[in-house]
C-alpha positions, 0 to 999 in steps of 0.5 A: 471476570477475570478469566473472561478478560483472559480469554479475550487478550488471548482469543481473536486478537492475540496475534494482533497486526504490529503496525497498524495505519490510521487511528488504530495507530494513534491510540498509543499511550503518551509514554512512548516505549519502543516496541520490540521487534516482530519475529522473523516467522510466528508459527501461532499466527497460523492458528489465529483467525486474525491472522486470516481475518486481515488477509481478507481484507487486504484481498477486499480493500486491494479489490476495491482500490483496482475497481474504482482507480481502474474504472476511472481510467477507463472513463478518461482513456475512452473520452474523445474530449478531456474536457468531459472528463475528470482528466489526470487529476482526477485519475490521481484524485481516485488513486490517493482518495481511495487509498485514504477511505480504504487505509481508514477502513483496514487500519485496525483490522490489517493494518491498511498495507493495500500495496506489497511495498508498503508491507515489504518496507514495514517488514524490513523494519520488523513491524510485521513477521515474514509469514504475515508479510507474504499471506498479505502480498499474496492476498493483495495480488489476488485483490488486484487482479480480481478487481481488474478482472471486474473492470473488464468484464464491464466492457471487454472492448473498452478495456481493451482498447484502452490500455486497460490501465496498465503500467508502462514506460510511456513513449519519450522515456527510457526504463532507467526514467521509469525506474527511477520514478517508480523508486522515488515516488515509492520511497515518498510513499513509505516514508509518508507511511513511517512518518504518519504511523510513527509512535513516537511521533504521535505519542511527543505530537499528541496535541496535535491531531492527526488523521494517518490515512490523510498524508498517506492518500494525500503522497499517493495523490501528489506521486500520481500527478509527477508521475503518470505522464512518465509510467502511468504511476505503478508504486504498487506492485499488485495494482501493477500486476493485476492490470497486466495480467488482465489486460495481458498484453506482450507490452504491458509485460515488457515493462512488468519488472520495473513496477516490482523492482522500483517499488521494492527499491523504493520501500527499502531505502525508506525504511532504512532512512526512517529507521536508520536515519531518523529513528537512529534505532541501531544505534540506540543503547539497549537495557 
């Protein structure tokens, strides 16, 4: 039994995701240690296939996530009548109900990232190697734009006369007040993201139950209400590029830059205020 249990620590989950969301996060024991660092490159992920295992269901989950919020959009961008649609809240309904059904789903197996900011901010806290970090945004793009894709392929002409779902600065702001929301509306994100999937936190709260992939959908939710008016709310690289690269509109590009730049911004200064700030992790003594 023995070298069964062996082989089974070291078999398809040696190389098991650092920072998992959702309950995978949660079944930390109640004497909090802190974990250490993830190497900067881990060469034996390459040869796990937990590795690839997780990318490919960042690539289904990212898919997933642009079929139904796109298709949502479409459905009220085409209405003549908002009143016979779902209307903006719903728009936001679909974008922060899907990213807490599909983070519940992808949790224990990739972690639940669906959004290269998120795995950005979790790398810049040593949650997860560089090597795993860019096998995710890549598959998380490549989700993106095949969802996209499948949103058009429905209806070319309605897609197209609609936006199709792409981000742009909208008419009455300039790019600094997309910038600026896309950087806000990510660190709110992040942040919610370091809070719910804190083990320490869950480890001192542990009698209070807490479901992670909630208070995430719920930010995601809450930043596409504030800020659809202003950017159509990116926060998600990938969501934005794989919308523009399928609608493939000289505007829709234009504004490209402020859906990486705000993001990655935004993601960074959360994981320095979490870990910095709140975790005061530097300046903890080490033994």
């Amino acid at each position: 039994m023995e070298g069964r249990e062996e082989d089974v620590r070291v078999g398809a989950n040696k190389f098991s995701e650092r920072q998992p969301i959702g309950t995978a996060a949660q079944s930390q024991d109640k004497d909090y240690k802190e974990p250490p660092p993830a190497p900067l490159f881990e060469a034996g992920e390459l040869t796990s296939w937990s590795f690839y295992r997780a990318g490919i269901a960042e690539f289904v989950a990212t898919f997933l996530f642009l079929y139904v919020t796109i298709l949502t959009v479409m459905g009220v961008s085409q209405s003549s009548s908002r009143c016979s649609t779902v209307g903006i809240q719903g728009i936001a309904w679909a974008f922060g109900g899907m990213i807490f059904a599909l983070v519940y789903c992808t949790a224990g197996i990739s972690g639940g990232h669906i959004n290269p900011a998120v795995t950005f901010g979790l790398f810049l806290a040593r949650k997860l190697s560089l090597t795993r970090a860019l096998f995710y945004m890549v598959m998380q793009c490549l989700g993106a734009i095949s969802g996209a894709g499948v949103v058009k392929g429905f209806q070319k002409s309605v897609y197209e006369n609609n936006g199709g779902g792409a981000n742009v600065v909208n008419a009455g702001y300039t790019k600094g007040d997309g910038l600026g929301a896309e950087i806000v509306g990510t660190f709110i994100l992040v942040y919610t993201v370091f809070s719910a999937t804190d083990a320490k936190r869950n480890a001192r709260d542990s009698h209070v139950p807490l479901l992670a992939p909630l208070p995430i959908g719920f930010a995601v939710f809450l930043v596409h209400l504030a800020t659809i008016p202003i950017t159509g709310t990116g926060i998600n690289p990938a969501r934005s590029l794989g919308a523009a690269i399928i609608y493939n509109k000289k505007h829709a590009w234009d504004d490209q830059w402020i859906f990486w730049l705000g993001p990655f911004i935004g993601a960074a200064l959360a994981a320095i205020y979490h870990q910095v700030v709140i975790r005061a992790i530097p300046f903890k003594s080490r033994h």
